[in-house]
Backbone as ProteinMPNN parsed JSONL, in Angstrom:
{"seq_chain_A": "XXXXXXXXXXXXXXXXXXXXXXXXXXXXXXXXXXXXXXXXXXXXXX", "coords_chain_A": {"N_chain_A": [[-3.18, -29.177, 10.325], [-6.852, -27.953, 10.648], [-9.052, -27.678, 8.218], [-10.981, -24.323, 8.171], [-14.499, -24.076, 8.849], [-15.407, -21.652, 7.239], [-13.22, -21.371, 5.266], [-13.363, -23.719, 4.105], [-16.386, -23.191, 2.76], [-15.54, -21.572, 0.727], [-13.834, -23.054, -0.6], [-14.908, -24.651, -1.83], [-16.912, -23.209, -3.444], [-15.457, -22.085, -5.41], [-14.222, -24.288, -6.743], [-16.6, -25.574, -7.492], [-18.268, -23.696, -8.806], [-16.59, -21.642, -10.194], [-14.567, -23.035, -11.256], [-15.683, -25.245, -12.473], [-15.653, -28.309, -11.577], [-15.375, -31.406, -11.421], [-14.693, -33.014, -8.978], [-14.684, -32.065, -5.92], [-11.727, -31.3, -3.79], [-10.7, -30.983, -0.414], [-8.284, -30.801, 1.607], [-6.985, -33.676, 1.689], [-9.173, -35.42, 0.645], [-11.335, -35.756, -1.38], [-14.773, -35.342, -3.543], [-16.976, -36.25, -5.054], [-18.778, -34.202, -7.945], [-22.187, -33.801, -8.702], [-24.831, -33.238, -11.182], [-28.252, -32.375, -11.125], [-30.255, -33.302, -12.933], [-32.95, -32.286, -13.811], [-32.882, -29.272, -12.466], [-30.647, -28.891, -13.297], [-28.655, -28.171, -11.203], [-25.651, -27.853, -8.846], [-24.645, -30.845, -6.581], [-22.335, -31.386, -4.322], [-21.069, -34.476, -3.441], [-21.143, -35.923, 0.052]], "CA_chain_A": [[-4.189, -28.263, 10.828], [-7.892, -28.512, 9.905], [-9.375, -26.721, 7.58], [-12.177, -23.725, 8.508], [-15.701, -23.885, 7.715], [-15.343, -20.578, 6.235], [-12.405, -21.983, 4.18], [-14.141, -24.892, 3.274], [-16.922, -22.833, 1.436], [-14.863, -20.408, -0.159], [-13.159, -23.849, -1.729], [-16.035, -25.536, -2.721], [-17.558, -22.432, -4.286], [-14.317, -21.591, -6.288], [-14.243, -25.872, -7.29], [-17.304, -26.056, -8.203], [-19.299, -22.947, -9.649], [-15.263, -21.143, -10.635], [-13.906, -23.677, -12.324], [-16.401, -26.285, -13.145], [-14.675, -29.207, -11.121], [-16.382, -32.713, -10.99], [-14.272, -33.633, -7.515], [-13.707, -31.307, -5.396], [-10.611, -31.723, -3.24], [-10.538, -30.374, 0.376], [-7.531, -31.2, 1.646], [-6.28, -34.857, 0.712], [-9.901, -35.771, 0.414], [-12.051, -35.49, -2.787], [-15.517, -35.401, -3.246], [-18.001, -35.763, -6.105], [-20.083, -33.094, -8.137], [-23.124, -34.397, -9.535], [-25.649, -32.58, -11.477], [-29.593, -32.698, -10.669], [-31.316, -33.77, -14.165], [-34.478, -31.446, -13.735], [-32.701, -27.798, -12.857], [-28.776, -28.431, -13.312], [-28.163, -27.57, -9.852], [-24.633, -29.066, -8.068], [-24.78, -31.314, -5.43], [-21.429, -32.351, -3.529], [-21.681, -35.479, -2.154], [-19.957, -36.128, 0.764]], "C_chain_A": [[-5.466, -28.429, 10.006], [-8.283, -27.457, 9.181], [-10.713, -25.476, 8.247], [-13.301, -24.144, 8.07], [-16.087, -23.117, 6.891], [-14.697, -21.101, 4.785], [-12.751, -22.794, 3.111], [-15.14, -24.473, 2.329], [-16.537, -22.318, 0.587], [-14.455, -21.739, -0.954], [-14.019, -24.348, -2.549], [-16.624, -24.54, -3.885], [-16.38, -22.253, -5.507], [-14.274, -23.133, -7.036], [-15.464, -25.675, -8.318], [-18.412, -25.144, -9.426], [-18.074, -21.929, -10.315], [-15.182, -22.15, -11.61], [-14.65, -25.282, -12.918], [-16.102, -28.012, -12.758], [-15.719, -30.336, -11.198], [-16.344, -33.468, -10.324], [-14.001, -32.186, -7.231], [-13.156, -31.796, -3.86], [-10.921, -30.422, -2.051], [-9.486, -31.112, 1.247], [-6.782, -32.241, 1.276], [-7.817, -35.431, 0.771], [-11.116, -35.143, -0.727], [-13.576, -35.916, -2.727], [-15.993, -35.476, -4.457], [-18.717, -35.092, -6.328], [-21.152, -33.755, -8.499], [-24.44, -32.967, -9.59], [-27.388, -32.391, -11.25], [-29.89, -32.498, -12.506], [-32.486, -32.374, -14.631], [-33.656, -29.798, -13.74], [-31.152, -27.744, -12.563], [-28.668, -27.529, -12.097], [-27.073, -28.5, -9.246], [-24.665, -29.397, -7.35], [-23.563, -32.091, -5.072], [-21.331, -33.608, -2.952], [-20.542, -35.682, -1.187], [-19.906, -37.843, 1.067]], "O_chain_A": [[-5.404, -28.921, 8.879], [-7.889, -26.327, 9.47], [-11.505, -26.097, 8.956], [-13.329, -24.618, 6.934], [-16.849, -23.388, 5.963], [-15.232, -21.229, 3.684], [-12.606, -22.751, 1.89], [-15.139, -24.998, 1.215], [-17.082, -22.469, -0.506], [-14.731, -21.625, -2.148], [-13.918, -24.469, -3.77], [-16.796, -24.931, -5.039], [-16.816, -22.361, -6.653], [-14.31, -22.967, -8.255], [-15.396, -25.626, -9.546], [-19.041, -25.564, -10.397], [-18.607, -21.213, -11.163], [-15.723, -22.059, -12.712], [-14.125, -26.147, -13.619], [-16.325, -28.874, -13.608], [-16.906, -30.066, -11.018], [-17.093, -34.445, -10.297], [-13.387, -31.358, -7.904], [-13.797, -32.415, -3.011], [-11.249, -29.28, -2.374], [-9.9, -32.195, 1.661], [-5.842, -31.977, 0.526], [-7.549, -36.56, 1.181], [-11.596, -34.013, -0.634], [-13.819, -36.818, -1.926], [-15.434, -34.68, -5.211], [-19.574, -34.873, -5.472], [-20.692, -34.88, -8.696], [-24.828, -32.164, -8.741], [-27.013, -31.243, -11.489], [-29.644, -31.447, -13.098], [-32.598, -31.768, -15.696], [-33.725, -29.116, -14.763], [-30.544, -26.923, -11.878], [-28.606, -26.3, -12.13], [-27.315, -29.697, -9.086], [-24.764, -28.473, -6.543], [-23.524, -33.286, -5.365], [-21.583, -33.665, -1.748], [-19.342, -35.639, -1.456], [-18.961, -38.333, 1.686]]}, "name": "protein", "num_of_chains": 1, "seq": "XXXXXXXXXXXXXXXXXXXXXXXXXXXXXXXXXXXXXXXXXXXXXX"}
């Protein structure tokens, strides 16, 4: 079953600004965090 789009932010937010993650994992697929240089802001990449 696929995941929500609701779901999907709630994970990302809990990955990446919760627990500090530097992949985050949405179902069996993983993603990179990367930081912005200038105002430390996270950017997922997909």
């Amino acid at each position: 079953m696929a995941i929500s789009l609701e779901q999907a932010r709630i994970d990302v937010w809990r990955q990446v600004l919760v627990e500090n993650a530097k992949v985050v994992v949405l179902e069996t697929e993983g993603y990179p965090v990367r930081v912005t240089p200038k105002r430390r802001l996270r950017h997922v990449d997909s």
